[in-house]
C-alpha positions in Angstrom: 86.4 89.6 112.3 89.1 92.1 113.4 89.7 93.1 117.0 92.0 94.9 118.4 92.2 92.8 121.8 95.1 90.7 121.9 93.9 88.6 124.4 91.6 86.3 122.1 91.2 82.4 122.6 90.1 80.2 119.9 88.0 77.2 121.4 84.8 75.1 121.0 81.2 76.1 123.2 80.6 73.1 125.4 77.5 74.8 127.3 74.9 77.4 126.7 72.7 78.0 129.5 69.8 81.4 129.1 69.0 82.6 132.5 66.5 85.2 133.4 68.7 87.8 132.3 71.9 86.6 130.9 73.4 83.7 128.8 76.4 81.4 130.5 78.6 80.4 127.6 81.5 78.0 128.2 84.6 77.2 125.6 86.7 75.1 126.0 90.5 76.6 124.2 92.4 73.8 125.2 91.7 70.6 127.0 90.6 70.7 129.7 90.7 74.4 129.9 87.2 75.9 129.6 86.5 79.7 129.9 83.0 81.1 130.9 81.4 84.2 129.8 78.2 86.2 130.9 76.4 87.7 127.9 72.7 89.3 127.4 70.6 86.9 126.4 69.9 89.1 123.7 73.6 88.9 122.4 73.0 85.2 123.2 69.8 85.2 120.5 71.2 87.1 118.1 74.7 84.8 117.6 72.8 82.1 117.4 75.4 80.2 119.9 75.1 76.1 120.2 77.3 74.0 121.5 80.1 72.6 119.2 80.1 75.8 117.6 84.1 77.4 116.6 84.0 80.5 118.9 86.8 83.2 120.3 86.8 83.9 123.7 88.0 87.5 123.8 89.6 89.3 127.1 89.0 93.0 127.9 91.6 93.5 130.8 93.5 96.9 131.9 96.2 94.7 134.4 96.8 91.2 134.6 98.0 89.8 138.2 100.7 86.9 138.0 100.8 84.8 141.3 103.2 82.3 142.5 103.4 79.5 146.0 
């Protein structure tokens, strides 16, 4: 597959969980970092996601912030 996004992060799906209306999919791209995504359920179905599947977790973003303490 060939995006244009830059922002992709190669991991491993640790959860699936379908709601009424959308799928929560969490990958973990480096331990213990673990992004979560909110997809159609119908997305969901139709990449057949399960947990210790390879997956790429890819960012759509126009601005990133960068905060300091």
């Amino acid at each position: 597959m060939k995006l244009s996004a830059r922002n992709q992060l190669r991991g491993v799906i640790t959860e699936v969980h379908k709601g009424l209306t959308t799928t929560l999919v969490k990958i973990e791209v480096r331990n213990p970092a673990v992004i979560t995504a909110s997809i159609t359920n119908e997305a969901a179905e139709e990449l057949g996601l399960r947990v210790g599947q390879p997956a790429i977790g890819v960012i759509k973003a126009s601005e990133v912030i960068v905060g300091i303490e």
